[in-house]
Residue, then its C-alpha position, 0 to 999 in steps of 0.5 A: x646114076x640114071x645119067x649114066x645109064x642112059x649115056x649108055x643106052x645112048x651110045x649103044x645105039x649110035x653105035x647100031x649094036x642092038x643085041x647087046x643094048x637089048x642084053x643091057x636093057x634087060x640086064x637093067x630091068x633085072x637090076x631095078x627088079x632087084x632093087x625093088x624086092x629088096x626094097x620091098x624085103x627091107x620094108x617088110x622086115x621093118x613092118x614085121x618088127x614093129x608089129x612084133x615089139x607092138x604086139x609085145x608090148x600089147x601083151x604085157x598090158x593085157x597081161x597087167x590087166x588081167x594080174x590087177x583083176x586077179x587080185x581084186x577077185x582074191x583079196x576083195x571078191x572072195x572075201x565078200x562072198x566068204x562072208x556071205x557064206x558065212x552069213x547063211x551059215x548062221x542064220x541056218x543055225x537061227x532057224x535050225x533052233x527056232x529062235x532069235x539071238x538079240x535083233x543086232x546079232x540076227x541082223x548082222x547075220x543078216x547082212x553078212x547072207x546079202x553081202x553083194x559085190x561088182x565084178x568088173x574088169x579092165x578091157x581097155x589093153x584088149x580093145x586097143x589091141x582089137x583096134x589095132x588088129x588082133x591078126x597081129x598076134x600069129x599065135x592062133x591058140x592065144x588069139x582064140x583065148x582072148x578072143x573067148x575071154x573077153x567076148x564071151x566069158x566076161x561079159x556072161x559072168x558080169x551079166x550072170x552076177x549083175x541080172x541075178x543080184x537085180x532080180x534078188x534084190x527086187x524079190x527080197x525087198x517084197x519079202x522083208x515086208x513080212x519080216x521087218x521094219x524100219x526106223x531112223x538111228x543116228x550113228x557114230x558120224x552123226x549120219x542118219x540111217x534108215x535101219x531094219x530091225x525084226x517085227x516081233x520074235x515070230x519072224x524066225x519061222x515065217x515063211x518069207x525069211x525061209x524063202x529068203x534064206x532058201x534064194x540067198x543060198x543058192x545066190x552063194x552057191x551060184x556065185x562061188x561056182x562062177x568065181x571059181x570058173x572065171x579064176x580058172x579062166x583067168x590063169x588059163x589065159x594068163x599062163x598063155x601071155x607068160x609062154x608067148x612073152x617068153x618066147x618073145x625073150x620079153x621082160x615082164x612081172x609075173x603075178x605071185x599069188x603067193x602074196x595076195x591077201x585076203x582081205x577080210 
């Protein structure tokens, strides 16, 4: 093709007909021109398209993430806490009554009131997209979310329930001294177990297990509060892949709370 484009560059020009091989001249440059923005089109379509299916597939990942998270907060988080709150509730009722059921019943109301749990939750989907680049999602309102999700919301959340459990564990240790003390029991795995039992029947009104009382209430409180906020986050954000994935006309598996169970 380039052969005979300059043959008859060539002949127009042994024939002295220089208007007419300006005329062609740019005539050719017009075509190349053309060439080269339908190049340019075709390269960006194919661009535009693997971004769409990249996003796409980014999204149902992120989106299965956040289902997964979900259901660890339903079925295991919140039953841990509703045994916390459980657990206050009783040994509210010990203290109302100024008086101690047997130490095995007491401790286990005990434990059930410092019940703890990790929040954790899946990120890798989320930075890969990061790498990849989160200007590849258009929708302004998603991105927004997403990015206030996971830099901000999570990780306040994490460090609101790690620091305080630290801080609580350390403040109680210091008031069990008032209360408890501690021996050696073999259980049924043959384990031996460093095991808390009351001091004397006097504990019921001490100060320390008020105190105690008085923090792991508020902890339970606090906790519920935060979990309830972050599950309103994580619909919220999740109810925006599902619209965008749908729009996207793209298959996936919704989340049905429905079949969530507790596990208590």
């Amino acid at each position: 093709m380039i052969k005979f484009f300059r043959k008859i560059r060539y002949s127009l020009m042994e024939k002295n007909k220089t208007g007419k091989y300006f005329k062609y001249a740019i005539g050719e440059i017009v075509l190349v021109v053309i060439g080269i923005l339908i190049a340019l089109s075709i390269n960006n379509w194919n661009q535009t398209r693997v971004n769409h299916n990249y996003v796409s597939l980014i999204l149902k990942e992120i989106y299965y993430d956040l289902s997964d998270d979900y259901e660890i907060i339903y079925e295991g988080i919140e039953p841990r806490l509703k045994i916390k709150q459980l657990g206050v509730e009783k040994i509210k009722e010990v203290m109302l009554k100024g008086e101690s059921p047997s130490d095995s019943t007491f401790m286990s109301y005990y434990s059930a009131m410092k019940q703890g749990f990790n929040l954790t939750q899946s990120t890798g989907s989320f930075e890969s997209l990061k790498n990849g680049g989160l200007d590849k999602i258009k929708n302004d309102s998603l991105r927004t979310k997403l990015l206030e999700f996971y830099e901000s919301d999570i990780p306040r959340s994490t460090t609101f329930i790690t620091e305080r459990d630290n801080l609580i564990e350390e403040y109680t240790q210091i008031l069990e001294a008032d209360l408890f003390n501690y021996k050696f029991m073999t259980g049924n795995d043959s384990i031996n177990q460093h095991v808390m039992y009351p001091k004397n029947n006097a504990f019921i009104n001490h100060q320390s297990l008020h105190k105690i009382y008085e923090m792991l209430s508020d902890d339970t409180k606090q906790k519920n509060f935060r979990l309830k906020e972050l599950k309103r986050r994580y619909q919220d954000i999740m109810n925006l892949i599902e619209e965008e994935l749908k729009k996207r006309e793209i298959h996936f598996e919704y989340l049905d709370t429905t079949k969530l169970k507790r596990d208590y």
